[in-house]
C-alpha positions in Angstrom: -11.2 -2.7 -15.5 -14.9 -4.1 -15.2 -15.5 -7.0 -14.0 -17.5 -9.5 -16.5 -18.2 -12.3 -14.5 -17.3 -14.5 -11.3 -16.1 -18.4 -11.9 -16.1 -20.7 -9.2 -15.3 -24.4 -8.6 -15.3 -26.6 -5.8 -13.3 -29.5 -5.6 -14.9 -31.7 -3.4 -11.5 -34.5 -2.4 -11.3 -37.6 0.2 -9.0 -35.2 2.6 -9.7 -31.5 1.6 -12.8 -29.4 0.2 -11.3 -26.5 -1.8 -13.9 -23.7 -3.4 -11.8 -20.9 -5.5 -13.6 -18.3 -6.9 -12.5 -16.0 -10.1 -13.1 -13.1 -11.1 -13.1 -12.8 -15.5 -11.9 -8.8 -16.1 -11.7 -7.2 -19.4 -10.5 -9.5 -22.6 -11.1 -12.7 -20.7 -8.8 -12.3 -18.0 -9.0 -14.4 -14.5 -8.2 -13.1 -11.1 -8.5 -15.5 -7.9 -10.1 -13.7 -5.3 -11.6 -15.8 -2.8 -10.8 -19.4 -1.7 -12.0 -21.9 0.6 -10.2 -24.8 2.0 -11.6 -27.0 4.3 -11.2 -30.5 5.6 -13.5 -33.1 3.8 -16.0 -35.2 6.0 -18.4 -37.9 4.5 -16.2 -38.8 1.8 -14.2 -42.0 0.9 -12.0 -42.5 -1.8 -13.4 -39.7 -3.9 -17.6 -40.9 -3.2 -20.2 -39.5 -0.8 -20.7 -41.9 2.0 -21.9 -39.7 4.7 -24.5 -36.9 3.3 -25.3 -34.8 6.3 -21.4 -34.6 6.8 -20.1 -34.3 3.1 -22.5 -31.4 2.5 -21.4 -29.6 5.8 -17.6 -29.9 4.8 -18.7 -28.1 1.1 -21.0 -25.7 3.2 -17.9 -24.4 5.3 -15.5 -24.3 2.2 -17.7 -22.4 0.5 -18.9 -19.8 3.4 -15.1 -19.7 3.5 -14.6 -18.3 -0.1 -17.3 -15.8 0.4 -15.8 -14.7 3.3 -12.5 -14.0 1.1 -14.3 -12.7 -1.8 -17.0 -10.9 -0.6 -19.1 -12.9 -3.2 -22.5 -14.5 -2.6 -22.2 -18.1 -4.4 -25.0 -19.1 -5.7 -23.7 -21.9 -8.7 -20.3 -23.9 -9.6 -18.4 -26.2 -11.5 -17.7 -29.1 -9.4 -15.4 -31.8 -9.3 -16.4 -35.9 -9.8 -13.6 -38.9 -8.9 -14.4 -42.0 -7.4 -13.7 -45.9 -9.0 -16.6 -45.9 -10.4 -15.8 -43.9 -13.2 -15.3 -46.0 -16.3 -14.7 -44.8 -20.4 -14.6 -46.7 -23.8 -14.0 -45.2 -26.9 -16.6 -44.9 -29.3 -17.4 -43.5 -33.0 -20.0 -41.8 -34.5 -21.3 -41.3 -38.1 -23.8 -38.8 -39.5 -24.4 -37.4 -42.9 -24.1 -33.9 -43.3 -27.3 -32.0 -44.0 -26.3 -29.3 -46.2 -23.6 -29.7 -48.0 -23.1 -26.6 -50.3 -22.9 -24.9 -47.0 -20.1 -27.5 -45.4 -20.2 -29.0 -42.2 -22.4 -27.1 -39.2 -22.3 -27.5 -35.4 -25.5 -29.0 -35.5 -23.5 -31.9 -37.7 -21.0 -32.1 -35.2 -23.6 -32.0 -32.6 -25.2 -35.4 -34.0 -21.9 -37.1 -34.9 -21.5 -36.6 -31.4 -24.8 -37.8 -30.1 -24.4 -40.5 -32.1 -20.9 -41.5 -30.5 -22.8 -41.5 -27.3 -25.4 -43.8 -28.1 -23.7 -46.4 -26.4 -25.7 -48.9 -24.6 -25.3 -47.6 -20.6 -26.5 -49.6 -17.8 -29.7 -48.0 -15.7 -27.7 -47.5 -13.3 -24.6 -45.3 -14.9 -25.0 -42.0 -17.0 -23.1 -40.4 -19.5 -20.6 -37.7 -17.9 -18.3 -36.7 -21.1 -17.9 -37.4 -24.4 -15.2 -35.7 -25.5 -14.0 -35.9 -29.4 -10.6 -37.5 -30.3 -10.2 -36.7 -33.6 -13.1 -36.2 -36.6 -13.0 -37.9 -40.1 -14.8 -36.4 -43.0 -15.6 -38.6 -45.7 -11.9 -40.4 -46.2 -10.0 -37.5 -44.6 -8.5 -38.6 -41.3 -7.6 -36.6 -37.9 -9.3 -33.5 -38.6 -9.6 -31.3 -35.2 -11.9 -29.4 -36.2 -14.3 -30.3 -39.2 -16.4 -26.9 -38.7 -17.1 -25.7 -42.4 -15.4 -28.5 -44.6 -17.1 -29.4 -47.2 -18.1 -33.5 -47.2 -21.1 -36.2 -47.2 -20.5 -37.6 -43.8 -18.6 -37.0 -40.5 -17.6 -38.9 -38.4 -16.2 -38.9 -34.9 -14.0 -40.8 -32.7 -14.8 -39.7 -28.9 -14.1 -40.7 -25.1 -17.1 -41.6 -23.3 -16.8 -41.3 -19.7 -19.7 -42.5 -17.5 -20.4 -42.7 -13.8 -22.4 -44.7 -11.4 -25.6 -42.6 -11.3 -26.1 -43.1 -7.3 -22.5 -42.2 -6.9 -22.9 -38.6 -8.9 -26.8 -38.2 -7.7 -25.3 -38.3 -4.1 -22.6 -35.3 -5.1 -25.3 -33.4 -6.2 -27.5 -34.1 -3.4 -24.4 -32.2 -1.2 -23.6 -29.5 -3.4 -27.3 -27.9 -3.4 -28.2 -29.2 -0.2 -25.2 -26.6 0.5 -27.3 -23.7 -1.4 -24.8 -24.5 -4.6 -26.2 -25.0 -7.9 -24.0 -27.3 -10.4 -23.3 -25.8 -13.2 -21.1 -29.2 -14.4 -19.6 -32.2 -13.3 -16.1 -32.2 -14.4 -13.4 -35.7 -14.3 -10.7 -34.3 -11.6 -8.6 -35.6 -14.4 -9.5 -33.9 -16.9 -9.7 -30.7 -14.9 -6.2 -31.0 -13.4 -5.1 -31.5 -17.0 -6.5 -28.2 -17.6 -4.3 -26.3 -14.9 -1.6 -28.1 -15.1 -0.4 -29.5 -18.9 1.5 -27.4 -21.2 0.0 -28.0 -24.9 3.5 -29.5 -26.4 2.9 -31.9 -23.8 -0.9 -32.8 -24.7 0.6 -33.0 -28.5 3.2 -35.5 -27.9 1.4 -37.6 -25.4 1.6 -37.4 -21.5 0.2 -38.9 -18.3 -1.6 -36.6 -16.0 -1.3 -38.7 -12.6 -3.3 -36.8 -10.0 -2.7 -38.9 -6.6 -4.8 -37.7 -3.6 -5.8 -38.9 -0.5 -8.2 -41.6 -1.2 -7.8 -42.1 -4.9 -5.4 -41.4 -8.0 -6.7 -39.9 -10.9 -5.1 -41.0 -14.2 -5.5 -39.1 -17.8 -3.5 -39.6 -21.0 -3.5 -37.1 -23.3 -2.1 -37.7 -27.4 -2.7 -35.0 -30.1 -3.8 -32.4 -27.8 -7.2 -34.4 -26.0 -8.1 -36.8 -24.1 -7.5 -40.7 -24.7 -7.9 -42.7 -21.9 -8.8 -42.3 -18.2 -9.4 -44.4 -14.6 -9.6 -43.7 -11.3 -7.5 -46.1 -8.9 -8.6 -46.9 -5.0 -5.2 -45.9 -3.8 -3.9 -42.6 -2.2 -2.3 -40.9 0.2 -4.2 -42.8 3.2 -2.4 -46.3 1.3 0.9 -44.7 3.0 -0.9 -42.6 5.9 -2.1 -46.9 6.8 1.5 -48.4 6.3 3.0 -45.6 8.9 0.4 -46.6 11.5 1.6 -49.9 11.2 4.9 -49.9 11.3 5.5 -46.6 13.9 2.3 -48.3 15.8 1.0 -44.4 15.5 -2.4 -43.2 15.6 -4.2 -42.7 11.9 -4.4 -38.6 12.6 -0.7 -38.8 13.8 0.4 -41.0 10.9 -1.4 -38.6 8.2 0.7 -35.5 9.7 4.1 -37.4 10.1 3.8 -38.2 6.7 2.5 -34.6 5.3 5.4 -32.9 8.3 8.4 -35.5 8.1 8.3 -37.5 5.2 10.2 -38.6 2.0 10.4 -41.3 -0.6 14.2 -42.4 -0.6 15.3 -43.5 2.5 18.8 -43.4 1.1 18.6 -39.7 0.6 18.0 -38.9 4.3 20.5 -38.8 7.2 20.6 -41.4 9.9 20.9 -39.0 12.4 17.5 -37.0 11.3 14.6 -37.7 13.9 11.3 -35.9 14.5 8.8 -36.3 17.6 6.0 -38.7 17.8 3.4 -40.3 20.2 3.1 -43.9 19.3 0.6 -46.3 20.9 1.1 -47.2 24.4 3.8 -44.6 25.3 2.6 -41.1 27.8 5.3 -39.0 26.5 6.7 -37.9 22.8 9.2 -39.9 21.5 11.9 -39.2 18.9 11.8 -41.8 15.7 14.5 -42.3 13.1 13.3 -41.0 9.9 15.1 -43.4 7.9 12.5 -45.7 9.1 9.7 -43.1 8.3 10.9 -43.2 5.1 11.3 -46.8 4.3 7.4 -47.4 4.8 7.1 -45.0 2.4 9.5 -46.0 -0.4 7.7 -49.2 -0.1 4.3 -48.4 -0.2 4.7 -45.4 -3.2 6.7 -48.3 -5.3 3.7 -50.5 -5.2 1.4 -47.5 -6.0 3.7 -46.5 -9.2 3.8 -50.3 -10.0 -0.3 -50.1 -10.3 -0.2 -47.0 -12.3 2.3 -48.3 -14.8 -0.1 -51.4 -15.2 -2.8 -49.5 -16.2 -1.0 -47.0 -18.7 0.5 -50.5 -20.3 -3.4 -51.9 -20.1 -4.3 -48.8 -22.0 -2.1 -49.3 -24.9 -0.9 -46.2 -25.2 2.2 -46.5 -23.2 4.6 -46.3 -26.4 3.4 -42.9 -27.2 4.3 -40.6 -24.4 7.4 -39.0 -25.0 6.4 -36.4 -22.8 6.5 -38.5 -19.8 4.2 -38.3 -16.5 2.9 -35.2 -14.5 2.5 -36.1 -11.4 0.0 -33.6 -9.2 -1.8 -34.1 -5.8 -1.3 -34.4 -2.3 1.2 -37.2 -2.6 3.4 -35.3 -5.5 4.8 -32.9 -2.6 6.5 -35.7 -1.0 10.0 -34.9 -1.2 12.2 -37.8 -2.9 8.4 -38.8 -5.0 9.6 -37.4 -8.5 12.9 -39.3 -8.3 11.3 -42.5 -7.3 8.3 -42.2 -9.8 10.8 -41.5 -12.7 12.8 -45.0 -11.6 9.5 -47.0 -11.7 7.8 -45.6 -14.9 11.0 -44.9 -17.0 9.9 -42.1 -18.4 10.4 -38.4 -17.6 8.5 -36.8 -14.6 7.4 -33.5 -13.4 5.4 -32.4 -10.8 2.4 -30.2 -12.1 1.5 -26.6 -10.4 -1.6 -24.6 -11.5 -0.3 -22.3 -14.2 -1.2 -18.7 -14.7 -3.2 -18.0 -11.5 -3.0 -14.6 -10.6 -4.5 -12.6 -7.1 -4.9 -14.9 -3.7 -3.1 -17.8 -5.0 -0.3 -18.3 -2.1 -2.2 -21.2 -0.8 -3.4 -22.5 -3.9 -0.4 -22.9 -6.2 0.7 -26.1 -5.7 0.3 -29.6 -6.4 -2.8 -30.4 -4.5 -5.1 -27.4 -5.5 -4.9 -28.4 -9.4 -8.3 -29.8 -9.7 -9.6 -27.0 -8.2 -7.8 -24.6 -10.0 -8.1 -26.6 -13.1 -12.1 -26.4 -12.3 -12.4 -22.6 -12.4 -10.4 -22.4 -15.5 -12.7 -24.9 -17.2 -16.1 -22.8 -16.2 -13.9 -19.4 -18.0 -14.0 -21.0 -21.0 -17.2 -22.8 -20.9 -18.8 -19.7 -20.0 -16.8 -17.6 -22.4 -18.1 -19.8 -25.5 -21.9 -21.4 -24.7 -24.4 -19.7 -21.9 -25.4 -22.1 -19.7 -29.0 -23.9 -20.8 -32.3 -22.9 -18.5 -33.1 -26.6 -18.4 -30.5 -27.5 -16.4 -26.6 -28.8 -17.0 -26.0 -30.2 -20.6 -22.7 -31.1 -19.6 -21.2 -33.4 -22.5 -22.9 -30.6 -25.3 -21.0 -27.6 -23.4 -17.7 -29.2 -22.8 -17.4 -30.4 -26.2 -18.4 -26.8 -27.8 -15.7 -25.4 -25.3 -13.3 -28.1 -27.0 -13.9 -27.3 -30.1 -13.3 -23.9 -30.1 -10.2 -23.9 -27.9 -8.5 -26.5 -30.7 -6.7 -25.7 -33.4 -8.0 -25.9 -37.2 
């Protein structure tokens, strides 16, 4: 089978820079074959803070995928978080321009255009805007208004913006690592993607992506995207609390917690123990892990309490049916899913990239959605709208990708 095309995205997290690389076959079809994981420098909670170091991390994940693929990469979709992504919802109206011949893409185009128009600071930029649902004339939730006949569309969109010193500063790494961007994409959004099985996006689910540094919350109604927000809280929130209480060093505390822990004390046995070196003592000792385990009950509970505030702030918390999908570092904690379904009272599963095929043993878990999610984006973004010369047009792309991957 000839090979088409290679994908590759690089999600660029507080703990981990992971670069996978695809290869598109015959009829659209997506093989891994080359991936990069290494550990992220320069970042914190999801936003470049050190340049020289952040694009040296991306450097040696992506040197790392070439290595596997045997693939010289040259361009890539790339992953954006941080707290200083913000959205709004927004609606835009146009009259169609010729209509004997119904509504065009260049009338969807402007309807969306016009639902960006929003009045963004000078220092944010316009990242998505992603269409909810489209009304033509009186007609409600049309998906897709290509070639209905009508005097006006209109559109009702997500707008997601970014600080533009926080994204110019991504960039900056990514080609200072000899990586062109072909788009920013929300780790949300691309998690969703990898993840999220379309009865779910119908009915209405949360996406809950929680890394190291920050969590990464989506909700998806009627198959898109309604509301997203990045929280300051992760993995290293816990990592922090087992310091403290075990008086441990940060590094040991980060691998007790990946190695030894879980999120119901009551579920593990008093006479469990595992080896540690805290502060002030020469030799390993061995620490209860009931007590490992009650930091961490504590410190997850307050972290689902803040993520049920904001799906209740959003409005929207009466129409998920489908519950939460937990993915991320933090969803492979062992006794997490029970104790997430307890707080949110709603059904829980954790999320796994779906339908990877090829070198995917270390990638087909939790943590590696975005990434996964990422390369999956650029095949379909590829597969519907050549990339511009100009440069990234990354709100026009993903919403031509959108509207051909929804249903009439």
């Amino acid at each position: 089978m000839t090979v088409e095309r290679t994908v590759v995205g690089i999600d660029v997290g507080s703990s981990k820079v992971c670069t996978l690389v695809g290869e598109v076959r015959g009829e659209g079809n997506l093989r891994i074959i080359g991936v990069g994981v290494t550990p992220s420098r320069g970042l914190r909670k999801g936003v470049v803070v050190n340049v020289a170091d952040a694009t040296a991390a991306i450097a040696a994940s992506v040197e790392e995928a070439e290595r596997a693929s045997g693939y010289e990469i040259e361009r890539a979709y790339v992953s954006l978080s941080g707290t200083h992504i913000s959205s709004i919802n927004s609606r835009g109206v146009v009259a169609v321009s010729r209509r004997g011949e119904g509504i065009a893409v260049e009338d969807v185009d402007r309807a969306l255009d016009a639902a960006g128009a929003i009045a963004v600071p000078y220092n944010r930029e316009l990242v998505h805007v992603i269409p909810r649902y489209y009304i033509v004339d009186e007609q409600e939730g049309v998906r897709d208004p290509l070639g209905m006949h009508g005097f006006r569309v209109e559109v009702e969109a997500h707008v997601v913006t970014g600080s533009t010193t926080a994204i110019q500063n991504l960039v900056k790494c990514v080609t200072g690592a000899g990586i062109e961007v072909d788009e920013l994409v929300l780790s949300s959004l691309a998690a969703g993607d990898a993840v999220l099985e379309e009865n779910e996006r119908e009915l209405g689910v949360v996406l809950v992506d929680i890394g190291s540094g920050t969590t990464d919350i989506a909700i998806f109604i009627e198959g898109t995207i309604w509301h997203t927000v990045t929280l300051g809280i992760g993995g290293e929130y816990i990592a922090n609390d087992i310091a403290i209480g075990l008086r441990l060093p940060t590094r040991a505390a980060e691998e007790v917690l990946v190695r030894y822990g879980h999120a119901r004390p009551a579920q593990v046995s008093e006479e469990e123990r595992f080896p540690a070196e805290p502060f002030g003592e020469s030799n390993v000792q061995t620490l209860p892990r009931w007590k490992l385990a009650e930091i961490i009950e504590a410190r997850a509970e307050e972290m689902l309490k803040m993520i049920v505030q904001e799906i209740k702030r959003s409005g929207y918390d009466g129409l998920l049916p489908a519950g939460v999908v937990l993915c991320g570092g933090v969803a492979q904690l062992p006794g997490i899913q029970d104790l997430a379904r307890e707080a949110m009272g709603l059904p829980v599963r954790v999320g796994q990239p779906r339908g990877l095929v090829g070198l995917v043993d270390r990638v087909n878990s939790s943590p590696y959605a975005v990434a996964a999610g990422l390369v999956s984006w650029g095949l379909m973004a590829d597969a519907r709208r050549p990339l511009p010369k100009g440069g990234p047009q990354w709100w026009k792309r993903f919403t031509g990708w959108l509207r051909a991957l929804l249903p009439g």
